[in-house]
GUSE-865723 format. One record per residue: residue in three letters; x, y, z of N, C-alpha, C in turn. Coordinates in steps of 0.02 Angstrom, whole numbers, padded with zeros to 5 digits, always signed. Layout:
BEGIN
ALAXYZXYZXYZ/...
//
This chain:
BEGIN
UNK-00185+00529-01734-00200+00498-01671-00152+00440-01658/UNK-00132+00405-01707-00095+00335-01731-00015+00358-01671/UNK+00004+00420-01702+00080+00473-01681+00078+00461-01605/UNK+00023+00481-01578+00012+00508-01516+00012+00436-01480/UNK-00034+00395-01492-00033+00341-01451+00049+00302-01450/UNK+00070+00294-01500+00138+00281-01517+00166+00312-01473/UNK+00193+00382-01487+00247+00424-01409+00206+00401-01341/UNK+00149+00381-01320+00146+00375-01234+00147+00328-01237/UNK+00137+00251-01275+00152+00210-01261+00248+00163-01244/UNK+00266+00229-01293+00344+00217-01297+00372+00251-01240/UNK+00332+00300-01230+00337+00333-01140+00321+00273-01086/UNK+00303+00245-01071+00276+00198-01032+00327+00138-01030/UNK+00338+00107-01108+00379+00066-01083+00463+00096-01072/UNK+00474+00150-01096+00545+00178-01067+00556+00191-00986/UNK+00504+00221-00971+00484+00222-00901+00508+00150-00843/UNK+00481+00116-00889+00479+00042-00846+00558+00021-00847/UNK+00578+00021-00775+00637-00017-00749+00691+00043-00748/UNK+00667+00109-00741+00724+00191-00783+00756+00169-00709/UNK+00744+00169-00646+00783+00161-00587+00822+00111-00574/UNK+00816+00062-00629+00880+00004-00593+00816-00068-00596/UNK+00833-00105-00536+00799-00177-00520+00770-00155-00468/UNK+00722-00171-00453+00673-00184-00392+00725-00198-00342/UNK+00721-00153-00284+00748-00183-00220+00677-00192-00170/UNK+00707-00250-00132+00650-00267-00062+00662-00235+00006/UNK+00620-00232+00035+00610-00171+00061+00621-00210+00136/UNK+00688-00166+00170+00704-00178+00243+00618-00210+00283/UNK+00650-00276+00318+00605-00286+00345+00577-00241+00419/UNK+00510-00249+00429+00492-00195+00480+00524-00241+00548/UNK+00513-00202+00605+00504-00237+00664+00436-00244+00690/UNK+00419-00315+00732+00368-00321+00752+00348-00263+00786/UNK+00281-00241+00792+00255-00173+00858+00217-00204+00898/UNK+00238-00190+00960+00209-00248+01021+00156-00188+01040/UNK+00090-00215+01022+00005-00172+01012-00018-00240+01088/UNK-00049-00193+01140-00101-00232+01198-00166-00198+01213/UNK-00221-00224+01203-00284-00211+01203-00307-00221+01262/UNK-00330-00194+01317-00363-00213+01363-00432-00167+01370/UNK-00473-00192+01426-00531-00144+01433-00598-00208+01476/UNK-00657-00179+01465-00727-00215+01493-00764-00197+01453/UNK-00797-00248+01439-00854-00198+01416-00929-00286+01456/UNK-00964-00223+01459-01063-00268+01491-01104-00245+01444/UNK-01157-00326+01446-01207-00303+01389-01276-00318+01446/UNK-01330-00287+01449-01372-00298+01469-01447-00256+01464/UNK-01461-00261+01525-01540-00208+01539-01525-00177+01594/UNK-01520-00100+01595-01519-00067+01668-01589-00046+01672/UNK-01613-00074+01734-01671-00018+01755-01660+00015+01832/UNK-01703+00057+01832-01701+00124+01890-01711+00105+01947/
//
């Protein structure tokens, strides 16, 4: 069991960083979002 945990843990940290350095990620552009509408709260009667 000792073997086994050994190889995935040595998997895991080989894994870590295999692509290079962290790059940051193009900033977005703002998205121009407009909400409009009505809304009524009440009592209708007949």
């Amino acid at each position: 069991m000792r073997p086994l945990l050994a190889i995935c843990v040595l998997g895991l940290l080989a894994a870590c960083g295999a692509d290079g350095e962290p790059e940051r990620p193009e900033p977005r552009r703002p998205i121009d979002i407009s909400v409009s509408g009505t809304a009524e709260i009440g009592i209708h009667s007949p």
